[in-house]
C-alpha distance (Angstrom), angle and dihedral (degrees) to the residues before:
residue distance angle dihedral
X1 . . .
X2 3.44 . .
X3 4.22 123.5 .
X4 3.57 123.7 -137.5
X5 3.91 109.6 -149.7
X6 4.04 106.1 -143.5
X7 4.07 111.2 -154.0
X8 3.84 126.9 176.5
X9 3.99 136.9 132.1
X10 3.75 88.7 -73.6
X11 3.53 103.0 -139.7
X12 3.65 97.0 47.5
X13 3.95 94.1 48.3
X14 4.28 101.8 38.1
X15 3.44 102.4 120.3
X16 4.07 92.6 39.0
X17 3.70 85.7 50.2
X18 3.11 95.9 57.7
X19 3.73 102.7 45.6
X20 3.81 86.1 54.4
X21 3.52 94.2 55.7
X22 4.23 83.9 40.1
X23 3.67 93.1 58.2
X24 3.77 100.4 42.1
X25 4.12 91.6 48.4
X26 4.44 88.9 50.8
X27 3.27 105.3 18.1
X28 4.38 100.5 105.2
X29 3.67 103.8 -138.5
X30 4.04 97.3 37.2
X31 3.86 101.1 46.9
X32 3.75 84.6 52.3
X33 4.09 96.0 65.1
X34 4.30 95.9 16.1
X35 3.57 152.8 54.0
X36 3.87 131.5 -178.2
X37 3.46 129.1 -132.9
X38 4.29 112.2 -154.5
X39 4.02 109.7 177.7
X40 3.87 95.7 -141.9
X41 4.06 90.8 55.1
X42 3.62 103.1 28.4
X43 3.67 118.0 28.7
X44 3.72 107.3 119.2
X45 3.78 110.6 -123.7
X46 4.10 109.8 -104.6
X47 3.73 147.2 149.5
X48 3.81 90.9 -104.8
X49 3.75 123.4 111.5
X50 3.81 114.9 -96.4
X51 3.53 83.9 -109.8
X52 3.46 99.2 56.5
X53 3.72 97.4 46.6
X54 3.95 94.5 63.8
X55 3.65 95.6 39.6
X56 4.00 90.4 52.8
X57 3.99 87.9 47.7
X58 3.71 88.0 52.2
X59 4.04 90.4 61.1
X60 3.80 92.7 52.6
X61 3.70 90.8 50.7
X62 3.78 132.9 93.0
X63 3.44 105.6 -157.0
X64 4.12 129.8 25.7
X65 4.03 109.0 -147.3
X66 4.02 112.7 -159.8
X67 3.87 124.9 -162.9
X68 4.07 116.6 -174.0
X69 3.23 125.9 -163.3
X70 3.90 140.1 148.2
X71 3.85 104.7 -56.2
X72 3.81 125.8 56.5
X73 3.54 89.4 -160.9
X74 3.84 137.4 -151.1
X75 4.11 116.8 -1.3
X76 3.82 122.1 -149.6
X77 3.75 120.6 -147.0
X78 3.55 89.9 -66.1
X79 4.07 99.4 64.2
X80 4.05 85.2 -112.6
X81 4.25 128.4 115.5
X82 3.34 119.0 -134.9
X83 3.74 93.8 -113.2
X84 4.11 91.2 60.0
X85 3.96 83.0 53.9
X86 3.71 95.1 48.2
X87 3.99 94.3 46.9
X88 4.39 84.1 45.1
X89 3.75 89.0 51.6
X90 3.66 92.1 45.3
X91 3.85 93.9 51.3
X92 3.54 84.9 50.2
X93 3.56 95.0 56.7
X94 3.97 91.2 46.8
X95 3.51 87.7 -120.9
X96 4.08 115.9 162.1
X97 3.67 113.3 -108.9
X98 3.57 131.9 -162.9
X99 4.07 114.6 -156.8
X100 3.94 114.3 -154.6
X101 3.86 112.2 -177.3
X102 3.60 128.6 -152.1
X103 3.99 114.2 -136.9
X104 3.73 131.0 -13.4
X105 3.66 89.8 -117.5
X106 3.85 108.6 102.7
X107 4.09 87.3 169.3
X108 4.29 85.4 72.1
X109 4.34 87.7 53.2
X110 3.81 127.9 97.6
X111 3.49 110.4 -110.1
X112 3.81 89.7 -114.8
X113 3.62 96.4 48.5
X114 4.08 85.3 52.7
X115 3.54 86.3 55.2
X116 3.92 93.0 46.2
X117 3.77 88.9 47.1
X118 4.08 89.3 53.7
X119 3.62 80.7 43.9
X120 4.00 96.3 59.8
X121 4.09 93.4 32.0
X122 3.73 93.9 71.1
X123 3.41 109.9 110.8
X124 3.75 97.3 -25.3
X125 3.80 128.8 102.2
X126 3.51 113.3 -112.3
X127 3.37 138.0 -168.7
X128 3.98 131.6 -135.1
X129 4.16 117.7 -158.4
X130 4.01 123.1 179.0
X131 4.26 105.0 -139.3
């Protein structure tokens, strides 16, 4: 069975995180072939660093689903959110990622999201969705 990794600013993608994972787990056809990993319902409790928890779940998965939105959300030390590390460790894996965007209106983003979202677009297909 493969596992589809699910990464987003948390807060500003809850309830579409959890209709991904939804659909995958009852949807016939999908729960047959994957599974979903989504760090607020499925990380396994541990002594690891946050940080170290969703980068570990990203090696044991097959596929790394992005959403982007508005927010870029929280920064560690470094200046970087933990979904910009999740989609760099992914890339370094070689995983296949599929990148669904929120909204055609870049005006409503946070500068460092826009410059996450050039980030992702290059050379990967991407996908735009209106809420």
């Amino acid at each position: 069975m493969k596992r589809i990794f699910i990464s987003s600013v948390q807060k500003e993608f809850e309830c579409e995180r959890a209709a991904i994972k939804a659909m995958i787990a009852n949807d016939p056809f999908v729960c047959a072939h994957y599974s979903s990993f989504v760090f607020e319902i499925d990380a396994p409790a541990s002594d690891k660093t946050t940080q170290q928890v969703y980068l570990n779940e990203i090696e044991k998965s097959d596929v790394y689903l992005l959403l982007i939105g508005d927010k870029y959300g929280f920064e560690d030390a470094e200046g970087v959110s933990p979904t910009e590390r999740e989609y760099d460790r992914a890339v370094q894996l070689g995983l296949p990622i599929v990148v669904l965007i929120r909204g055609t209106d870049n005006s409503k983003r946070e500068e460092k999201e826009c410059r996450f979202l050039d980030k992702v677009s290059s050379g990967r297909t991407r996908v735009r969705y209106q809420p």
